[in-house]
PyMOL CGO cylinders between C-alpha atoms (Angstrom):
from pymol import cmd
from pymol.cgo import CYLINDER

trace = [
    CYLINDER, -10.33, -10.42, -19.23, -12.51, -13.40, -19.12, 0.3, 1, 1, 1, 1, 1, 1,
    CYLINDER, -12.51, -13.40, -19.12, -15.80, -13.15, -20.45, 0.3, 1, 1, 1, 1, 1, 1,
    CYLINDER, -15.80, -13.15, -20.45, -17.30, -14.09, -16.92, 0.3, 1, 1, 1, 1, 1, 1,
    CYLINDER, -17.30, -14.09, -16.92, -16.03, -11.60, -15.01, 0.3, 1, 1, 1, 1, 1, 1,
    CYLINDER, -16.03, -11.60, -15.01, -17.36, -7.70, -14.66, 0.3, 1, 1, 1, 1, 1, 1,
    CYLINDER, -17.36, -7.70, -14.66, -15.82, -4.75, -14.58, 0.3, 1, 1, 1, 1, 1, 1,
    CYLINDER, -15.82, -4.75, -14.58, -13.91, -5.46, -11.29, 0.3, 1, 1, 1, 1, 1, 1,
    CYLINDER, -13.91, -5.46, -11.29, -14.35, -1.91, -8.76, 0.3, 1, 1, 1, 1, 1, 1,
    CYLINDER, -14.35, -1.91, -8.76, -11.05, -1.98, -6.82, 0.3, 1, 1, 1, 1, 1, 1,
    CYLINDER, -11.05, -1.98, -6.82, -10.52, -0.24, -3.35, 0.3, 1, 1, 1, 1, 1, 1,
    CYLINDER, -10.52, -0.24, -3.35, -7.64, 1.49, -2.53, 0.3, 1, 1, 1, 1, 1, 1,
    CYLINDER, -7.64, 1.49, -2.53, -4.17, -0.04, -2.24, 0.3, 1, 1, 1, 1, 1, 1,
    CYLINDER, -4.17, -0.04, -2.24, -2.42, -1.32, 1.42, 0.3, 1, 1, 1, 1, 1, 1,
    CYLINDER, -2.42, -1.32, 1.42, 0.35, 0.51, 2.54, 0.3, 1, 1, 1, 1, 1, 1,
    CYLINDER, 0.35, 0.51, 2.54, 3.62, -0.80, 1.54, 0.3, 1, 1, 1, 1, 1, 1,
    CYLINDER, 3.62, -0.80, 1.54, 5.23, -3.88, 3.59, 0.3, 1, 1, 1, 1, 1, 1,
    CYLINDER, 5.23, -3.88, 3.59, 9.07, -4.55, 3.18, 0.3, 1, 1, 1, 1, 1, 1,
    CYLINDER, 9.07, -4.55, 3.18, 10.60, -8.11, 2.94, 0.3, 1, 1, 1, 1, 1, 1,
    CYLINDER, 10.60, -8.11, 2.94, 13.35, -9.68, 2.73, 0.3, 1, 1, 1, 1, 1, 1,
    CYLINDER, 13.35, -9.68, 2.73, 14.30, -12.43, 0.90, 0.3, 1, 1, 1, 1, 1, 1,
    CYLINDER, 14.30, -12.43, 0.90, 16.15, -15.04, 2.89, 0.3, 1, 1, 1, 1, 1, 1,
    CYLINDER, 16.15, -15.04, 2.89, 17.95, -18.62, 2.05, 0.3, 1, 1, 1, 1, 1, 1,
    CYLINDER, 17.95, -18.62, 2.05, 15.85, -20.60, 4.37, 0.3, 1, 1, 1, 1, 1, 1,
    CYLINDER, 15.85, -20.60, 4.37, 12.79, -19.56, 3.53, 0.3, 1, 1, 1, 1, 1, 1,
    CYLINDER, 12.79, -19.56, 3.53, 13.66, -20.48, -0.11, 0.3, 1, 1, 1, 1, 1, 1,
    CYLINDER, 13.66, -20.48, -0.11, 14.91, -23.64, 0.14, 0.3, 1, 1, 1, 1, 1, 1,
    CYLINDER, 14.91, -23.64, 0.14, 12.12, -24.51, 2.78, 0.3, 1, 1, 1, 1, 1, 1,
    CYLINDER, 12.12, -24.51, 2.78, 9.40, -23.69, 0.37, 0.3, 1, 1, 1, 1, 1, 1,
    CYLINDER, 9.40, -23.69, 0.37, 11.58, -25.47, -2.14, 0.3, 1, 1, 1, 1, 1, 1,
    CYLINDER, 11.58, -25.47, -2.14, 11.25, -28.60, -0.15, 0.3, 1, 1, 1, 1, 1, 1,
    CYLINDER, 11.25, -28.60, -0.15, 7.64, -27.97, 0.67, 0.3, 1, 1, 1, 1, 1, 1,
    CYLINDER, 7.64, -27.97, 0.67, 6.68, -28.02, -3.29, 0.3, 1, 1, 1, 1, 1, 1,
    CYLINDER, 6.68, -28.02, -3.29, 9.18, -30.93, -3.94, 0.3, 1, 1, 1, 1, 1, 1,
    CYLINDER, 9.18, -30.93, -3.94, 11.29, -29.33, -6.48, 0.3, 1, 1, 1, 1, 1, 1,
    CYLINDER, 11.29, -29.33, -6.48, 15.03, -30.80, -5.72, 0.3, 1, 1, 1, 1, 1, 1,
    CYLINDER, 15.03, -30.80, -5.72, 16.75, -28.34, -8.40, 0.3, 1, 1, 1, 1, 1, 1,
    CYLINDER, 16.75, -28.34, -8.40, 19.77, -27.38, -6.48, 0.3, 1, 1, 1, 1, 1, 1,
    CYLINDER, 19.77, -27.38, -6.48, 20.09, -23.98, -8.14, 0.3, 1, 1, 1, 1, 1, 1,
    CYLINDER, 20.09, -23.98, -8.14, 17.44, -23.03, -5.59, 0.3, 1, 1, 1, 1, 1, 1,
    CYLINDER, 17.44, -23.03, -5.59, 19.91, -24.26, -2.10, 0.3, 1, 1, 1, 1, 1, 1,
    CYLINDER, 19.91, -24.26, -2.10, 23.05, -23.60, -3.67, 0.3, 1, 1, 1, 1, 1, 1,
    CYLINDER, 23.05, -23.60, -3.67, 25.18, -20.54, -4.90, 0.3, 1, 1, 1, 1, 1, 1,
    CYLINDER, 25.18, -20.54, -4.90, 27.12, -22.49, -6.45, 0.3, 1, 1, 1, 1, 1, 1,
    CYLINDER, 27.12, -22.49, -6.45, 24.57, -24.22, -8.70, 0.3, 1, 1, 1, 1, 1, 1,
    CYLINDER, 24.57, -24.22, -8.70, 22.71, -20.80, -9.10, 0.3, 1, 1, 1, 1, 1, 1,
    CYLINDER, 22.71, -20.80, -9.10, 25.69, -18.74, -10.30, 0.3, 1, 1, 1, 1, 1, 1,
    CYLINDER, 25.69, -18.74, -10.30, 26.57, -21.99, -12.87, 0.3, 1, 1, 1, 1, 1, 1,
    CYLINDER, 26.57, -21.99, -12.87, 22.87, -21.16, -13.76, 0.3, 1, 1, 1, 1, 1, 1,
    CYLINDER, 22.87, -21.16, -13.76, 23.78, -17.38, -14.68, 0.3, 1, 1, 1, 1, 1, 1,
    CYLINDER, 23.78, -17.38, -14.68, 21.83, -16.00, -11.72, 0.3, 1, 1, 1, 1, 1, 1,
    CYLINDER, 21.83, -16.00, -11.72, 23.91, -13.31, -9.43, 0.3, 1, 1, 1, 1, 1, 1,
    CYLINDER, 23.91, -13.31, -9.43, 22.44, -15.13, -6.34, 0.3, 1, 1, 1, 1, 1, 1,
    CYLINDER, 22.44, -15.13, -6.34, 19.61, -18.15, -5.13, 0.3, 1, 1, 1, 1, 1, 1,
    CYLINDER, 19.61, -18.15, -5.13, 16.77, -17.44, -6.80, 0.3, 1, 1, 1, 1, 1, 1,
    CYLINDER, 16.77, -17.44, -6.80, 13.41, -17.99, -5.50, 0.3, 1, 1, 1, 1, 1, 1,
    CYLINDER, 13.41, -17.99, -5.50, 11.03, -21.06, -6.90, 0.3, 1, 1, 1, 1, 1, 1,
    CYLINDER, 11.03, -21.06, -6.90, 8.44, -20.08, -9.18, 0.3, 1, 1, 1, 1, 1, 1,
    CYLINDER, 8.44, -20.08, -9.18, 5.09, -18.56, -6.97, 0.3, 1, 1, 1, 1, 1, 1,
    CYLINDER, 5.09, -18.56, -6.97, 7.30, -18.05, -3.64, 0.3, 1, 1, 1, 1, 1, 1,
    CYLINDER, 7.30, -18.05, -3.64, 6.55, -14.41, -3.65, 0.3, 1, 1, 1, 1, 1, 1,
    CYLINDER, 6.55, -14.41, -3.65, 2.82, -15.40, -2.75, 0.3, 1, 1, 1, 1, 1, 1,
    CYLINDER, 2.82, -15.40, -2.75, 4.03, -16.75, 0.82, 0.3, 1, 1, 1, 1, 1, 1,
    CYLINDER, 4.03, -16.75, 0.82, 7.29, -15.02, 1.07, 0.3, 1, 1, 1, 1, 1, 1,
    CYLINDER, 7.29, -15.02, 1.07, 5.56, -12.10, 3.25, 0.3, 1, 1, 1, 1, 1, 1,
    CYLINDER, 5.56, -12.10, 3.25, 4.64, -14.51, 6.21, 0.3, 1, 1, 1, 1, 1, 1,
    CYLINDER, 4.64, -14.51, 6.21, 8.90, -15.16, 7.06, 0.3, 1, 1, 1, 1, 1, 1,
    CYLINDER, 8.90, -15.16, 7.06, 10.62, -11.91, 6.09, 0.3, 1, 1, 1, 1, 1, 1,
    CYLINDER, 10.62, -11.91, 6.09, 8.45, -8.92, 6.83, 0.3, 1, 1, 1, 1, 1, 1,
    CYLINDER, 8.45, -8.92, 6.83, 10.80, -7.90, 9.29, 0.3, 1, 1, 1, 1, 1, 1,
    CYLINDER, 10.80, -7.90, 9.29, 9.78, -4.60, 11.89, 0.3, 1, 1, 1, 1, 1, 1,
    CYLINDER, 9.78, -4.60, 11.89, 12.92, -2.71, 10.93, 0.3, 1, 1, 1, 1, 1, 1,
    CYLINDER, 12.92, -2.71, 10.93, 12.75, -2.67, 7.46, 0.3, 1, 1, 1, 1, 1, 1,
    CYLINDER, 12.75, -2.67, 7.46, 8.95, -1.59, 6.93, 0.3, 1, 1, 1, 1, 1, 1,
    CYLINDER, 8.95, -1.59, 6.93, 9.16, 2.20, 5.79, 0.3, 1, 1, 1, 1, 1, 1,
    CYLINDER, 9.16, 2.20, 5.79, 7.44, 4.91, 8.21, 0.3, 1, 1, 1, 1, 1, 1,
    CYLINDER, 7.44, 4.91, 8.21, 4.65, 6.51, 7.99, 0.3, 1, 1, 1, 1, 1, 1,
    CYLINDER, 4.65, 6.51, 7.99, 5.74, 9.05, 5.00, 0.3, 1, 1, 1, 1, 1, 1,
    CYLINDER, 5.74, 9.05, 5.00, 5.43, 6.02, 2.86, 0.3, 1, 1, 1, 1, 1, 1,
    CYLINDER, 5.43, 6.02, 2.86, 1.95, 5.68, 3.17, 0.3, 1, 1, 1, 1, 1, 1,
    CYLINDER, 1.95, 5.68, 3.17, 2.52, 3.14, 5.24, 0.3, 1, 1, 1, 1, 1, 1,
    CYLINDER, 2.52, 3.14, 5.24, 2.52, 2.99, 9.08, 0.3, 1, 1, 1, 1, 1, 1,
    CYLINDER, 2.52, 2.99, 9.08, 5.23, 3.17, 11.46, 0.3, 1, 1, 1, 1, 1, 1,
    CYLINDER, 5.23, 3.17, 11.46, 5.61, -0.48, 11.45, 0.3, 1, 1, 1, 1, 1, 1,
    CYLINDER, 5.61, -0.48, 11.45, 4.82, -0.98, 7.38, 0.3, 1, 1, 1, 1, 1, 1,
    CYLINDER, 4.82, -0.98, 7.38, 1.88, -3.68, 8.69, 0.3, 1, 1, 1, 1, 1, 1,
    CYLINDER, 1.88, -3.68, 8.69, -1.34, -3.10, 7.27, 0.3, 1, 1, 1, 1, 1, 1,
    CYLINDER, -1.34, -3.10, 7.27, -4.04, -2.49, 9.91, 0.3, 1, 1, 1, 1, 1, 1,
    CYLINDER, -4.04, -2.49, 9.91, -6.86, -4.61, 10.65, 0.3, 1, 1, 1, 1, 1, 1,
    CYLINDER, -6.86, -4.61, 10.65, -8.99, -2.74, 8.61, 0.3, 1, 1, 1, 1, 1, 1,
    CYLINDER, -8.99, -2.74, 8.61, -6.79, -2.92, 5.32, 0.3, 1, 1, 1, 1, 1, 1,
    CYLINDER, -6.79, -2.92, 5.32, -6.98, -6.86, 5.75, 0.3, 1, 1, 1, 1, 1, 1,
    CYLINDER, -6.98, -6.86, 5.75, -10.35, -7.41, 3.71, 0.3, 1, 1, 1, 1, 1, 1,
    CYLINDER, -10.35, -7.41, 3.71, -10.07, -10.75, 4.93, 0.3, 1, 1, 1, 1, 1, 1,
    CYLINDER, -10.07, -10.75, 4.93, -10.16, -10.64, 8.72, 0.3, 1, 1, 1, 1, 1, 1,
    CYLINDER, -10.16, -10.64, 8.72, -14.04, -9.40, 8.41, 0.3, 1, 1, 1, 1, 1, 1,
    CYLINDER, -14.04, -9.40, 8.41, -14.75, -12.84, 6.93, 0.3, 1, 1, 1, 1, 1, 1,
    CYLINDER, -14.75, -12.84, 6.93, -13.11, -14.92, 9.72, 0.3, 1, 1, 1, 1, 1, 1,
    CYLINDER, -13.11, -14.92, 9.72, -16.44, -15.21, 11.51, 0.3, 1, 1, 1, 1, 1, 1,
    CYLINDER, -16.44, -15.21, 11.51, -18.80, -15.83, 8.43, 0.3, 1, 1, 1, 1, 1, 1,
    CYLINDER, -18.80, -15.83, 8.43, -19.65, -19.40, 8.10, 0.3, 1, 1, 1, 1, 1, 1,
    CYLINDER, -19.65, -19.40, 8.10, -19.18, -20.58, 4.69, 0.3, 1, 1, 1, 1, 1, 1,
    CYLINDER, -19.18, -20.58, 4.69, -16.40, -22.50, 3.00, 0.3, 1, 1, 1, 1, 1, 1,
    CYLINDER, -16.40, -22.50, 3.00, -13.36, -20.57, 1.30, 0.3, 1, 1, 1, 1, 1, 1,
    CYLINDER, -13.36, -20.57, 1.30, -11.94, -21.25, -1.65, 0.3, 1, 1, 1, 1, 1, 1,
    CYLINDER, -11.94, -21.25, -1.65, -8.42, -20.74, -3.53, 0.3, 1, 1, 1, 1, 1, 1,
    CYLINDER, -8.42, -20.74, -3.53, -9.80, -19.82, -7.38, 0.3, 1, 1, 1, 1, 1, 1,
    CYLINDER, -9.80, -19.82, -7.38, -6.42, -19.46, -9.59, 0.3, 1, 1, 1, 1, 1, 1,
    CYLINDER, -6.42, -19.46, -9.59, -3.26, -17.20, -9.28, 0.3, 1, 1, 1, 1, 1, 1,
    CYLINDER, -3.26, -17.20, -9.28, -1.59, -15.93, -11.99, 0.3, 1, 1, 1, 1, 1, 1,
    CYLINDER, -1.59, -15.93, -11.99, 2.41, -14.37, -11.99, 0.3, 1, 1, 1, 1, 1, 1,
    CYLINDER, 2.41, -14.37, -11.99, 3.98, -11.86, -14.06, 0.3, 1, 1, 1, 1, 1, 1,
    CYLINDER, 3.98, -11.86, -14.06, 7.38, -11.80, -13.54, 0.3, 1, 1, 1, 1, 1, 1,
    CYLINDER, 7.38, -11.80, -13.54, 9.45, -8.85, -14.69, 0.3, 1, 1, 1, 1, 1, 1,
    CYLINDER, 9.45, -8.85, -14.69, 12.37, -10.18, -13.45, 0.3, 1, 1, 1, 1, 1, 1,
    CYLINDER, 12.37, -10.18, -13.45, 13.38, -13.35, -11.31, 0.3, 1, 1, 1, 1, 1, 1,
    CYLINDER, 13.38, -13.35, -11.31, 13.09, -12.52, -7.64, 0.3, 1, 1, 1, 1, 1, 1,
    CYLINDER, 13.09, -12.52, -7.64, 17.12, -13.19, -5.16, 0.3, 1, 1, 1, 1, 1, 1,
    CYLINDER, 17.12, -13.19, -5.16, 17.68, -13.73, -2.20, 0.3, 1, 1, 1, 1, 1, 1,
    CYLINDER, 17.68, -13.73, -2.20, 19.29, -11.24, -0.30, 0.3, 1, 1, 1, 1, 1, 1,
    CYLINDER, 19.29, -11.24, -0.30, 16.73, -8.84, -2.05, 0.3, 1, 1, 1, 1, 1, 1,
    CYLINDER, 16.73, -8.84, -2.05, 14.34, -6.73, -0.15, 0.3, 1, 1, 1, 1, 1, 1,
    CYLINDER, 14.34, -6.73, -0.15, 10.87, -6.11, -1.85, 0.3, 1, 1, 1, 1, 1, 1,
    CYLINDER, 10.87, -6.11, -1.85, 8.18, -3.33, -1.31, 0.3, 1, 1, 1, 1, 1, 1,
    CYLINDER, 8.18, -3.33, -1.31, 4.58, -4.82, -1.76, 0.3, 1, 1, 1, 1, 1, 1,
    CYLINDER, 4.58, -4.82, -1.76, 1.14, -2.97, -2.39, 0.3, 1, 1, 1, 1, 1, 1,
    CYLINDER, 1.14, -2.97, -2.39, -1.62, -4.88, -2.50, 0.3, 1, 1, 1, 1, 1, 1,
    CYLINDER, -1.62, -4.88, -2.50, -5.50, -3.83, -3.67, 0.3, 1, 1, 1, 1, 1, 1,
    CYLINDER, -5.50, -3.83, -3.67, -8.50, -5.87, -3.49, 0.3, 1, 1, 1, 1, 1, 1,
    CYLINDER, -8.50, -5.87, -3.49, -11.47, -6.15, -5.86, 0.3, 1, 1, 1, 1, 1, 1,
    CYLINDER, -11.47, -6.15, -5.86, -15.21, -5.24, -4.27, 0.3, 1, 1, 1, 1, 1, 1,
    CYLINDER, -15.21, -5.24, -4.27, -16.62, -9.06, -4.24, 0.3, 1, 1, 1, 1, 1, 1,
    CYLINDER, -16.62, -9.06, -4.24, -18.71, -9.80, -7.11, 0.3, 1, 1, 1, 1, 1, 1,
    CYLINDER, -18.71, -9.80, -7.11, -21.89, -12.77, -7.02, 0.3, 1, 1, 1, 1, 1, 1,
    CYLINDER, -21.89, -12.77, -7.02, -21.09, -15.90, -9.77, 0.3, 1, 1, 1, 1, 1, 1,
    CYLINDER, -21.09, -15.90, -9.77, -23.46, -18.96, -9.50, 0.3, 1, 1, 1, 1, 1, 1,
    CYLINDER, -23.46, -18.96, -9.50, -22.63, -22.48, -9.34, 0.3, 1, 1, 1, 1, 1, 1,
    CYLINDER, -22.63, -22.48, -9.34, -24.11, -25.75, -8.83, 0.3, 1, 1, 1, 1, 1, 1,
    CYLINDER, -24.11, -25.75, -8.83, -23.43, -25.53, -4.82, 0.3, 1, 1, 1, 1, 1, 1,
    CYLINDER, -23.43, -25.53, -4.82, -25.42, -21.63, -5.64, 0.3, 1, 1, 1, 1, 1, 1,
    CYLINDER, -25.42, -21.63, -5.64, -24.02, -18.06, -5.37, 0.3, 1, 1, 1, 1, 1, 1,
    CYLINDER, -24.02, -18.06, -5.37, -20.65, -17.44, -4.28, 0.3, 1, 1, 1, 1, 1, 1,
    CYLINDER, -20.65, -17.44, -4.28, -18.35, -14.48, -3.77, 0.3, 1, 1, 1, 1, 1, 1,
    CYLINDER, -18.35, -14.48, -3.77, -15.81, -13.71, -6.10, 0.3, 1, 1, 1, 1, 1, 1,
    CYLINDER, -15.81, -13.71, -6.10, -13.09, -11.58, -4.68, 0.3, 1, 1, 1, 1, 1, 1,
    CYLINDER, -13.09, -11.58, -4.68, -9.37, -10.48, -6.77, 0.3, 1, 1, 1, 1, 1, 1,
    CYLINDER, -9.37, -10.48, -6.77, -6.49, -9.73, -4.43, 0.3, 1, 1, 1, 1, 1, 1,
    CYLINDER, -6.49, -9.73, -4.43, -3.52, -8.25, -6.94, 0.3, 1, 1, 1, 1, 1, 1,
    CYLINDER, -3.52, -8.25, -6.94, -0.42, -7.50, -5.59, 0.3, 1, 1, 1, 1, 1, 1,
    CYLINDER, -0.42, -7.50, -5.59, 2.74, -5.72, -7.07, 0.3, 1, 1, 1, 1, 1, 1,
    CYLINDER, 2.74, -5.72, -7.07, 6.51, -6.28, -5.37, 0.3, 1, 1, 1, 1, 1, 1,
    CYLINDER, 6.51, -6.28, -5.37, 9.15, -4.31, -6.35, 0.3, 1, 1, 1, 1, 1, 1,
    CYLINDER, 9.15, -4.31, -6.35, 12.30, -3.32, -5.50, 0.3, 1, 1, 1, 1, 1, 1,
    CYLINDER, 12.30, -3.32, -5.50, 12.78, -0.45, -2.54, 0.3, 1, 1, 1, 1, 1, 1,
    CYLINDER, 12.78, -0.45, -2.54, 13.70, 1.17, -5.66, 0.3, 1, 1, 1, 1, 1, 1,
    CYLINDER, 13.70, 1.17, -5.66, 10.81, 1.03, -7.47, 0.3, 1, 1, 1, 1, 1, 1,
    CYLINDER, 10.81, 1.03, -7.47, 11.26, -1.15, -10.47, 0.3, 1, 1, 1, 1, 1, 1,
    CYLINDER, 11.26, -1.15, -10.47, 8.97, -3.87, -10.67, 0.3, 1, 1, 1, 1, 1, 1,
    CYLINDER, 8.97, -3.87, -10.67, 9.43, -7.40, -10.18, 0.3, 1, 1, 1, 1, 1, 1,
    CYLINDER, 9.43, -7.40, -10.18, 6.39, -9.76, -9.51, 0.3, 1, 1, 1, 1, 1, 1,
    CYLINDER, 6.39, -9.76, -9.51, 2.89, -9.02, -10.09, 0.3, 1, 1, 1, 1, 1, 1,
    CYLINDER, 2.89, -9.02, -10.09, 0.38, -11.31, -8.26, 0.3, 1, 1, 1, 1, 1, 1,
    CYLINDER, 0.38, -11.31, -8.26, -3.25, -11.98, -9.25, 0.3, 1, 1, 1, 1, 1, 1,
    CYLINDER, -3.25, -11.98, -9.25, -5.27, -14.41, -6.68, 0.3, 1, 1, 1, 1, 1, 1,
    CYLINDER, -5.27, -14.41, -6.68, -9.02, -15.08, -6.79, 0.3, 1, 1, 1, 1, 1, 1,
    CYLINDER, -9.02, -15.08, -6.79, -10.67, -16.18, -3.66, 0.3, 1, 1, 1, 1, 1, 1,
    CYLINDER, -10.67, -16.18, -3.66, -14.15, -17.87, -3.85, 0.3, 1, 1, 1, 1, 1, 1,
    CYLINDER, -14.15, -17.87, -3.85, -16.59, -17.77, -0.63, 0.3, 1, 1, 1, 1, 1, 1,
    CYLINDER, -16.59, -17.77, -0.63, -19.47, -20.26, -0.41, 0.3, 1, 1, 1, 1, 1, 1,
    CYLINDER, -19.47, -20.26, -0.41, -21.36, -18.64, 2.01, 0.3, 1, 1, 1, 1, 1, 1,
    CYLINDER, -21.36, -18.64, 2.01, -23.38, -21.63, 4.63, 0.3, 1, 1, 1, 1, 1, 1,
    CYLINDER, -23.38, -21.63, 4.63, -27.14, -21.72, 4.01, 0.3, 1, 1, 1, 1, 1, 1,
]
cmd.load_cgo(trace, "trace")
């Protein structure tokens, strides 16, 4: 780990959200980042490419959650989850800061891919989130915060693993 950051004290993981993995979403967020490759709108072009279906552009897992987090596949509530597999309000650290006054800031991301996410797959997430920690800059002390997420299959192997650091300049 850099030599900048501490010992990071994680709370405890969300419970598990379900998505699928769907064509439009995949070859909208395709457009969106400008990548033309056709192996990512066609079958045909992905199975000449030796994949089994479309696969998804590199860092689409990080937005996939906001089109295919559908109420009937989230698992119940023996999951660890709730009925609906949404996290509650007060999972979300990041509804608390939506009335702070300050300026938020994407740090870096980072993706470990154990294998290439389809679609037509359908992904479990966990997520945890680091305690903030203080880091000075020229604008002064901000809030360093490490979101880490791990999808895998409903069967449990893994797939993606996440790692997004959020900055907060708080107003003075």
């Amino acid at each position: 780990m850099d030599a900048d950051v501490p010992e990071l004290t994680w709370k405890p993981w969300s419970a598990p959200v379900r998505v699928q993995i769907e064509r439009t979403g995949v070859s909208v967020f395709n457009k969106a980042v400008k990548d033309r490759n056709p192996v990512y709108r066609s079958d045909e072009a992905a199975h000449a490419a030796g994949f089994t279906a479309i696969p998804c552009p590199p860092t689409y897992t990080f937005v996939m959650e906001h089109g295919g987090a559908w109420p009937d596949l989230q698992p119940g509530p023996d999951s660890g989850g709730s009925a609906s597999g949404a996290p509650d309000s007060d999972e979300n650290p990041t509804i608390a800061l939506a009335d702070v006054k300050g300026i938020y800031l994407h740090g870096e991301q980072h993706f470990e891919y154990h294998r290439t996410p389809l679609v037509g797959d359908v992904l479990e997430g966990r997520r945890r989130t680091s305690e903030a920690y203080v880091k000075h800059s020229k604008r002064g002390a901000m809030q360093v915060t490490h979101y880490e997420t791990h999808w895998r299959t409903i069967h449990g192997a893994p797939v993606v693993t996440e790692t997004i650091v959020g900055l907060f300049i708080p107003e003075q």
